[in-house]
C-alpha positions as CSV (number, residue, x, y, z in Angstrom):
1,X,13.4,-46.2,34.5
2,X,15.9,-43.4,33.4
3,X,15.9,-45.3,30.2
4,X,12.4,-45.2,29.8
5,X,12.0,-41.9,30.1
6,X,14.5,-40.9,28.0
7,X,13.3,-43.2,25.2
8,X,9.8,-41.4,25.5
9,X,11.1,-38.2,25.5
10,X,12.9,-39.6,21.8
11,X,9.2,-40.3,20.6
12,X,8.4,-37.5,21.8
13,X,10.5,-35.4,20.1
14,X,9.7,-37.5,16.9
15,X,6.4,-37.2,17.3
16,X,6.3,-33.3,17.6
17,X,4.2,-31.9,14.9
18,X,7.0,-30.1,12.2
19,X,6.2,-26.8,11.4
20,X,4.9,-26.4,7.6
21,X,7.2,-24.5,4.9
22,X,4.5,-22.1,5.0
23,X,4.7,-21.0,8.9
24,X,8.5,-21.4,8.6
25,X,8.4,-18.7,6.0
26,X,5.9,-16.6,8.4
27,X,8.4,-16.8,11.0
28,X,11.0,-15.9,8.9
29,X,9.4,-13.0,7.7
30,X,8.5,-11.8,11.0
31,X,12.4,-11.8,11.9
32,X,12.9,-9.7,8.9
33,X,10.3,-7.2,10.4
34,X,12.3,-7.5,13.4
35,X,15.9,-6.7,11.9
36,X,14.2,-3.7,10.1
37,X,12.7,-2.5,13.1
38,X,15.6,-2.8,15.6
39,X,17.5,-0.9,12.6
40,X,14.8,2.1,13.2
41,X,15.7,1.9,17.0
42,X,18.6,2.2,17.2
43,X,19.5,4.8,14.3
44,X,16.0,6.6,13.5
45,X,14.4,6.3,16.7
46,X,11.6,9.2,16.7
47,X,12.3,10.2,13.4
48,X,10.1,9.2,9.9
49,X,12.6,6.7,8.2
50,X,15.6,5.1,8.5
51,X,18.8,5.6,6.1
52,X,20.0,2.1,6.6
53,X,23.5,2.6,5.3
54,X,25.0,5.7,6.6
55,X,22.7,4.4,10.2
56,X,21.0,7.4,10.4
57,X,17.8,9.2,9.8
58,X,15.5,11.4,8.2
59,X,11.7,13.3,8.3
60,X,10.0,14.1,5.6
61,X,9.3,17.6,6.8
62,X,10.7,20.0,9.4
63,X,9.8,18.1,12.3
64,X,9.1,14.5,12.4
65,X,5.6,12.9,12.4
66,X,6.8,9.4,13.4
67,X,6.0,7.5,10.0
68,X,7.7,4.5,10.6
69,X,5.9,3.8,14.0
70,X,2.8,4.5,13.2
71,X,3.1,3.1,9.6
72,X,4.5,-0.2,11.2
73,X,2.0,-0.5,14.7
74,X,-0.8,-2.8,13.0
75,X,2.0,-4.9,11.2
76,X,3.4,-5.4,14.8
77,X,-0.4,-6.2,16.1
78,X,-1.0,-9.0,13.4
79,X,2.5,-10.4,13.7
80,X,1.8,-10.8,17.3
81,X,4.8,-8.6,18.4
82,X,3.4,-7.2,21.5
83,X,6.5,-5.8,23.1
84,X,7.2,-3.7,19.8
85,X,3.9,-2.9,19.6
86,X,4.2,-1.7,23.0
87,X,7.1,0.8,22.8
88,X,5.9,2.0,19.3
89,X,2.7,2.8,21.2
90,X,4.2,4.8,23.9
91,X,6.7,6.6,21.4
92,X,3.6,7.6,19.0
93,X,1.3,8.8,22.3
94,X,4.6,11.2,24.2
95,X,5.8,12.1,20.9
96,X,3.4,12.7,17.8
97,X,2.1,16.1,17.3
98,X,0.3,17.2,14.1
99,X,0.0,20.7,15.1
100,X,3.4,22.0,12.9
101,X,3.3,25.0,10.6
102,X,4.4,23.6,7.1
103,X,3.1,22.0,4.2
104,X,2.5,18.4,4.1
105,X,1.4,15.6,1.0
106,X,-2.5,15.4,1.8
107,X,-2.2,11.8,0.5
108,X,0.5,10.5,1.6
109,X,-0.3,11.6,5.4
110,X,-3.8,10.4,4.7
111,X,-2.9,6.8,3.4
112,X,0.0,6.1,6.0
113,X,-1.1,8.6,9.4
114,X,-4.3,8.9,9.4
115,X,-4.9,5.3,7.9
116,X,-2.1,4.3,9.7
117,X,-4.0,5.5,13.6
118,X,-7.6,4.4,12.3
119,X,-6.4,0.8,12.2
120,X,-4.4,0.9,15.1
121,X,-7.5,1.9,16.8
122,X,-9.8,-0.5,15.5
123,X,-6.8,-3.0,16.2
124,X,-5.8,-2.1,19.6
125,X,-8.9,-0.3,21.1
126,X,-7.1,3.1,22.9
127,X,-8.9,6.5,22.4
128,X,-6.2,8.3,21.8
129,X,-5.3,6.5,18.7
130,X,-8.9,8.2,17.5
131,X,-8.3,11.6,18.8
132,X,-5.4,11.7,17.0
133,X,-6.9,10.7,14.0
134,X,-9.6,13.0,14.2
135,X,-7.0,15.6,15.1
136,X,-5.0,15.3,11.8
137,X,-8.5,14.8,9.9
138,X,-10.1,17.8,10.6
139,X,-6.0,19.5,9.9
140,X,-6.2,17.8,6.6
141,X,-10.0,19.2,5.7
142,X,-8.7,22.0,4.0
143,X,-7.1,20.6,1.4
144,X,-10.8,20.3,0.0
145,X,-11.6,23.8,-0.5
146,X,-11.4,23.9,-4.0
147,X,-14.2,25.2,-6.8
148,X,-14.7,21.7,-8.0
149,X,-14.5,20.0,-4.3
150,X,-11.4,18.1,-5.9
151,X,-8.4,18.2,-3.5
152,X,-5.3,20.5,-3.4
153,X,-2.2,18.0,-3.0
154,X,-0.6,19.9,-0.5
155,X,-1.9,21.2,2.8
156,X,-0.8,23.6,5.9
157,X,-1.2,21.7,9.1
158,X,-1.8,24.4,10.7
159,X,-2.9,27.5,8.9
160,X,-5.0,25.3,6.7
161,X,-2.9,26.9,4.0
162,X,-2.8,25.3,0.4
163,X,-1.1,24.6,-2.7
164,X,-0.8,22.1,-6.0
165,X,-3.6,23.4,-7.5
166,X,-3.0,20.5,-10.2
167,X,-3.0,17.7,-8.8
168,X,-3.6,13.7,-10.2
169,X,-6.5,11.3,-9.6
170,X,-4.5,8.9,-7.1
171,X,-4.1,11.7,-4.7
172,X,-7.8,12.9,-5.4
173,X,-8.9,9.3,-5.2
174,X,-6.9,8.1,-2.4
175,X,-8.8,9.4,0.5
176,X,-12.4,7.6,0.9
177,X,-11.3,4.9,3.1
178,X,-9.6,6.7,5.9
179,X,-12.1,10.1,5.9
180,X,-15.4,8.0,5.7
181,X,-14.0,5.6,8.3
182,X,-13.2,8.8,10.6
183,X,-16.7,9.6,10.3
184,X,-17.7,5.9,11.2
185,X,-16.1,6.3,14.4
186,X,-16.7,9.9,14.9
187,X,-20.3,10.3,13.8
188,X,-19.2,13.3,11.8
189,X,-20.2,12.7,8.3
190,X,-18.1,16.1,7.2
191,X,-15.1,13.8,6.7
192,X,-16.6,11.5,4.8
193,X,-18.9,13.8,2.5
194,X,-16.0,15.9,2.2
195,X,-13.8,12.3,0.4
196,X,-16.7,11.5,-1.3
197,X,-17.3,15.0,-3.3
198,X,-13.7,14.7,-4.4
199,X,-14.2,11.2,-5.9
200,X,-17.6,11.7,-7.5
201,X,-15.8,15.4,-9.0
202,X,-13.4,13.2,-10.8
203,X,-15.2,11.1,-11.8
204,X,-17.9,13.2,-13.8
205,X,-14.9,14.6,-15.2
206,X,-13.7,10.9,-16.7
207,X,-13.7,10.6,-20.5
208,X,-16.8,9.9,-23.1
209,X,-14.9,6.0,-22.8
210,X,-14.4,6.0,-19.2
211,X,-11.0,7.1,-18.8
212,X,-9.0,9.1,-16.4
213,X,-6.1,11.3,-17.1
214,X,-2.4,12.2,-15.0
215,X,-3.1,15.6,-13.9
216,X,-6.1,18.1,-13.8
217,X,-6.6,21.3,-12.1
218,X,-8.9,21.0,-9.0
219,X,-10.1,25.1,-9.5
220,X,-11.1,24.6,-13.1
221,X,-11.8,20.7,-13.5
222,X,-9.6,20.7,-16.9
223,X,-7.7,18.3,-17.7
224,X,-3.5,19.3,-17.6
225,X,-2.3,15.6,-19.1
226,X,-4.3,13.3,-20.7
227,X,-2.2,9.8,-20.6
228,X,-4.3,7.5,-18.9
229,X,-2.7,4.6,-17.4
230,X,-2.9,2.5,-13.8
231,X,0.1,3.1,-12.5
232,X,1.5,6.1,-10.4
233,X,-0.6,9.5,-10.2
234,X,-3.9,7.1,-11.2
235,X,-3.6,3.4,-10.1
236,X,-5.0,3.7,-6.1
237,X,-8.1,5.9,-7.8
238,X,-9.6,2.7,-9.0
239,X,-8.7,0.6,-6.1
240,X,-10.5,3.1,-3.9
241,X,-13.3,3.1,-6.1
242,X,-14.2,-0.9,-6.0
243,X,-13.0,-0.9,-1.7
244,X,-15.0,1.7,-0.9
245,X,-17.9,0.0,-2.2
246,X,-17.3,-3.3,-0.4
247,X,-16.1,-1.1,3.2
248,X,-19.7,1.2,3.1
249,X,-21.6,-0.1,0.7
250,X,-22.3,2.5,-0.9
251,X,-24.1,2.5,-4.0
252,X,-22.1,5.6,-5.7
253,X,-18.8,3.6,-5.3
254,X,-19.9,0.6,-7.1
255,X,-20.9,2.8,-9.5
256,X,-17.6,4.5,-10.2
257,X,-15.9,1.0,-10.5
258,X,-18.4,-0.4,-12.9
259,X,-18.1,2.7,-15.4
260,X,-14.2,2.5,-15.3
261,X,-13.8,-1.5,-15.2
262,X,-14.8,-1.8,-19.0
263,X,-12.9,0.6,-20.0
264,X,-9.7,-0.4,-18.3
265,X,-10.1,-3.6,-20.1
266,X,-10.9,-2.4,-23.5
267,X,-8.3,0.7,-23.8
268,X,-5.4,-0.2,-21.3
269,X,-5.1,-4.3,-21.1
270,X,-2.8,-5.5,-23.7
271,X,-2.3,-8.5,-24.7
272,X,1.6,-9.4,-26.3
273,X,4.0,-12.1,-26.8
274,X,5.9,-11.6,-23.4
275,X,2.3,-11.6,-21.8
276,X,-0.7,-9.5,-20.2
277,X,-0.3,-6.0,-19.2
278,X,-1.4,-2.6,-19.2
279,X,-0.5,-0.1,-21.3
280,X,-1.0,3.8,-21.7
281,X,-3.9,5.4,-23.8
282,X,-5.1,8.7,-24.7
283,X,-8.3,9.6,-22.1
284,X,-10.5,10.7,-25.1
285,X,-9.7,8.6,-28.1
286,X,-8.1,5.5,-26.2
287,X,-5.0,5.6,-28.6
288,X,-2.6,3.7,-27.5
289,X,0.4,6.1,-26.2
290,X,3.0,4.1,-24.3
291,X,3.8,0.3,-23.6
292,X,5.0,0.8,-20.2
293,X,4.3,-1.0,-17.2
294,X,5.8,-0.8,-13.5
295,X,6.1,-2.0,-10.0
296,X,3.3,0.1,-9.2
297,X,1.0,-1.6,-11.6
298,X,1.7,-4.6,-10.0
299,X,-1.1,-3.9,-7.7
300,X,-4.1,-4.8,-10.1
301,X,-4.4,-8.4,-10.0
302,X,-5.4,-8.1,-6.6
303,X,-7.7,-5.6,-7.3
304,X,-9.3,-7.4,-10.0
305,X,-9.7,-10.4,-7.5
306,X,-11.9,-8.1,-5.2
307,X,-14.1,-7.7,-8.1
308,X,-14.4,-11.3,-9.2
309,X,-12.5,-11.7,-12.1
310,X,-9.7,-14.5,-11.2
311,X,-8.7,-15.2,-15.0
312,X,-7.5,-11.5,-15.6
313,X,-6.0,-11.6,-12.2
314,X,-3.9,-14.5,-12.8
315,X,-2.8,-13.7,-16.6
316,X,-1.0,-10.1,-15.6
317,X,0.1,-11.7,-12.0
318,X,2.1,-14.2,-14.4
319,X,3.5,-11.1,-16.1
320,X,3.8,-9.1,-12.8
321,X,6.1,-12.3,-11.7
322,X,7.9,-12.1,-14.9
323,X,9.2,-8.8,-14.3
324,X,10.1,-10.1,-10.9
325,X,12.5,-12.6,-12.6
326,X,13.4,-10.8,-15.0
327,X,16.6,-9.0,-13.1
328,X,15.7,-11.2,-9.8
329,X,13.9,-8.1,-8.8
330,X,11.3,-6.0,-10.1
331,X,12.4,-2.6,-11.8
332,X,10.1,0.5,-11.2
333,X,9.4,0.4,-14.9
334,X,10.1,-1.5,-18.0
335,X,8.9,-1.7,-21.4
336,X,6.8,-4.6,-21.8
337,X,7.0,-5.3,-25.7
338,X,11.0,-5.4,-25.4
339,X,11.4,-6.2,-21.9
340,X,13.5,-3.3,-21.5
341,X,14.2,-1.2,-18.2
342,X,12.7,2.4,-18.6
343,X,13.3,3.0,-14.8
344,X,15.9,0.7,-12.8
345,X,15.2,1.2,-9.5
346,X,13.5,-0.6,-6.7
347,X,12.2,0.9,-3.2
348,X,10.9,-1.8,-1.8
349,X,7.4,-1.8,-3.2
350,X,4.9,-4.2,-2.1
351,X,2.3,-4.5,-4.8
352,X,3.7,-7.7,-6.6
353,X,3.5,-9.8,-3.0
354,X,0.4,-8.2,-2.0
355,X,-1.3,-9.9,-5.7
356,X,-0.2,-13.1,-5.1
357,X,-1.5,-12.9,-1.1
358,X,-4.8,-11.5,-2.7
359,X,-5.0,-14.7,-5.6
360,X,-3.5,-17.2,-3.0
361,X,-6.5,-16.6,-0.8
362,X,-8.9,-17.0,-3.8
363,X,-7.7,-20.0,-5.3
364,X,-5.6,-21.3,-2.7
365,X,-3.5,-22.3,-5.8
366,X,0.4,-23.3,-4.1
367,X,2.0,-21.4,-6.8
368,X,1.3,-17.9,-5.2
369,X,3.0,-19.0,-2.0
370,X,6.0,-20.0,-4.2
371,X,6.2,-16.8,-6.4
372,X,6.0,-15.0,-2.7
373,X,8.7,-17.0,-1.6
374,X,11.0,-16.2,-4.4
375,X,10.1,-12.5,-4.3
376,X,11.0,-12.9,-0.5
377,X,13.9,-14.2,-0.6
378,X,15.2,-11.9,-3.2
379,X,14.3,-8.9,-0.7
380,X,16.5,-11.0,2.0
381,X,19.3,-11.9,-0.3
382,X,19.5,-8.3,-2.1
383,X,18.1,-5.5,0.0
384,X,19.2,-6.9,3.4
385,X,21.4,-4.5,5.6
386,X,23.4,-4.4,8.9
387,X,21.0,-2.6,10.3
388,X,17.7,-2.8,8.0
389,X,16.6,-3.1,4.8
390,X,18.0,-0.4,2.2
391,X,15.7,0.0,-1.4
392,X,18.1,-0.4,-4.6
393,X,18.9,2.5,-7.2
394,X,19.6,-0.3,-10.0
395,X,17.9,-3.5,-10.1
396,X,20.3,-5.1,-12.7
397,X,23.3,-3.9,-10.8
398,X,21.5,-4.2,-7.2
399,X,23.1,-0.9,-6.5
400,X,21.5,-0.5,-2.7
401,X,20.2,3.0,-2.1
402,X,20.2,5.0,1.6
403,X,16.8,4.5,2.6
404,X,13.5,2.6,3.5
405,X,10.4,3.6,3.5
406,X,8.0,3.2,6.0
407,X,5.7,1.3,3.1
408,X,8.4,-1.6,3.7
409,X,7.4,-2.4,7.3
410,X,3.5,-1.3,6.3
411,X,2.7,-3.0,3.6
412,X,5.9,-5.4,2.1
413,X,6.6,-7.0,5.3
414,X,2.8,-7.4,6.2
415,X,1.5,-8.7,2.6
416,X,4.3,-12.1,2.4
417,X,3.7,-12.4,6.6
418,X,0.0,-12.9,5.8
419,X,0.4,-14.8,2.3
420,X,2.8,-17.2,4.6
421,X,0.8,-17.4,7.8
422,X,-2.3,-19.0,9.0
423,X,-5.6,-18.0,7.7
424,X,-7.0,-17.2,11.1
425,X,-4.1,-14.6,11.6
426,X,-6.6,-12.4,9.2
427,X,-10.0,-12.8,8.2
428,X,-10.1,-10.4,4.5
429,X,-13.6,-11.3,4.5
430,X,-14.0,-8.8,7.4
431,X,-11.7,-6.4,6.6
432,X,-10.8,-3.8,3.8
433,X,-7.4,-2.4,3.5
434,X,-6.5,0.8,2.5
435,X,-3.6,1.4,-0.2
436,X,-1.1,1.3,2.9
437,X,-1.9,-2.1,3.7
438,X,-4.0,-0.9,6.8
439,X,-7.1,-2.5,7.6
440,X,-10.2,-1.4,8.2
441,X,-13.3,-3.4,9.3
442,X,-16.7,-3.6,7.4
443,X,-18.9,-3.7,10.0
């Protein structure tokens, strides 16, 4: 009898589904979340960010506003990581005041707080994730008192203060998901009107050809540098303009996209011998000014897969890759005629994984699970700590740098858990997510 049993407990044990290479590389992912965020608790713990090689800390302003836990909460939620979750909850509920008297980014609090608590409402269902969020909305309102309705970039969270009267259209751009979904759950359409007269006063200041430029001033509308790219300062404007058009459906949005798309295509793609890209132009004559390109700009493809066209997508998520390879991990900028480094470092940027999630679930083509494995383990084998993840200061040296940004538990992490794991993990069909990786339900 004992023999019996064991010899079906052997079948058994035979028998036993194996898990795929796909959920072995979600698994391992989430452990990676888990190193990083153990590294936060035990050396940041209530502060923004975590310098993982001195095992300390820092905030981005006099006082922290708990970036990394907020930033991280709905990465926790999808990963299934309840007890986290948990204690990043009740840290974020005793702790997290916005009522501070000094100047803060108005989009970089927008994309990761205020996106950051709107998700983890949606996700996790307590009302005090929404008060917050209205809290640090109606705070942030300020910012678009300006002559032209375009923001100010910075903001006093309490005196309603401003400054950075010139400011670029990513920060201008960057704000119609989180504000018009505050007013979807507030019923106060201030938030979103407020967004949407920013967007719609830069883009009737766009070019005869249907550019943007890098900077303009938000009092007069003129135009401070006209370079027109998709990478930093610009490249979340046009992301914002095609999402908020599939999250509201409004008609306005689609618009902006479908003025800009053309143009993008004609003036900025560029088509060389070391592959598909995009380039830098003049706003008014479309002049080709620079051939530089970027782990920022990494982000298109999946853009471009939102808006139906797979072919671009794939072409410049080949080249994206290619950069990836090119130093075993991607450089924040590089020459793309030469193939040489105009800016070495690398902090931990997600945009390259979150374009092969974004083609992988729109062709279901295996080779975006294996460029996302490669860029995975390259984070693992290069950027990998005692105690977290650090970003590198050279990418051909792999020189590591004291820091990680909350963007790495955000977004990184999230993007190559959801590229690994099952489908029914996330439904994208239902959601839009804002340039922090948060999500945020069409409903």
């Amino acid at each position: 009898m004992k023999r019996f049993l064991l010899l079906v407990l052997a079948l058994g044990i035979a028998c036993a589904p194996q898990k795929s290479e796909k959920e072995q590389l979600a698994e391992q992912v989430k452990q990676e979340f888990l190193h990083a965020w153990n590294g936060y608790k035990q050396h940041a713990w209530g502060d923004d960010t975590l310098k993982p090689l001195s095992k300390s800390s820092k905030n981005w302003y006099n006082t922290s506003l708990l970036m990394t836990p907020v930033d991280a909460f709905d990465t926790m939620l999808l990963m299934g990581l309840d007890e986290e979750a948990a204690e990043a909850k009740e840290l974020i509920f005793s702790e997290l005041s916005f009522d501070h008297d000094f100047f803060v980014s108005n989009f970089e609090i927008t994309i990761r707080l205020l996106g950051g608590l709107l998700s983890a409402y949606e996700m996790d269902g307590d009302e005090r994730f929404l008060e917050l969020a209205e809290d640090l909305g109606r705070r942030l309102l300020p910012a678009f008192d300006s002559a032209t309705g375009m923001t100010y970039g910075r903001v006093n969270l309490k005196t309603g203060e401003t400054n950075w009267q010139v400011n670029n259209p990513a920060e201008i751009g960057t704000l119609m998901i989180e504000f018009g979904t505050l007013t979807k759950h507030t019923q106060d359409s201030v938030f979103y009107n407020s967004a949407k007269k920013a967007m719609m006063g830069l883009y009737e200041r766009r070019s005869e050809i249907g550019l943007v430029g890098t900077t303009i001033d938000v009092e007069t509308g003129e135009w401070q540098n006209k370079e027109a790219h998709i990478s930093g300062m610009i490249d979340s404007y046009y992301e914002y303009a095609l999402k908020s058009w599939l999250l509201f459906r409004d008609e306005d949005f689609r618009k902006i996209w479908k003025a800009h798309e053309p143009a993008i295509e004609k003036y900025l793609l560029d088509e060389v011998a070391s592959g598909t890209w995009y380039g830098r132009a003049n706003m008014d004559t479309g002049e080709r000014t620079a051939t530089t390109y970027g782990a920022l700009d990494a982000f298109m493809p999946g853009v471009l897969v939102l808006a139906g066209d797979i072919e671009t997508a794939e072409k410049v998520q080949e080249s994206n890759f290619k950069m990836w390879q090119l130093h075993g991990i991607e450089p924040e900028g590089l020459n793309y005629v030469d193939m040489e480094i105009t800016s070495a470092g690398y902090p931990l940027r997600p945009e390259n994984i979150e374009s092969a999630y974004y083609l992988y679930q729109a062709t279901g083509d295996e080779k975006y699970i294996e460029m996302g494995k490669v860029m995975f383990q390259s984070l693992v084998e290069y950027c990998k700590t005692e105690h977290g993840y650090a970003a590198l200061s050279d990418v051909t040296t792999k020189e590591k740098s004291d820091d990680m940004e909350s963007f790495f538990l955000a977004e990184t992490l999230k993007y190559a858990y959801l590229l690994f794991a099952d489908d029914k993990v996330f439904d994208l069909d239902k959601h839009v997510f804002n340039t922090e990786a948060h999500p945020m339900r069409i409903d």
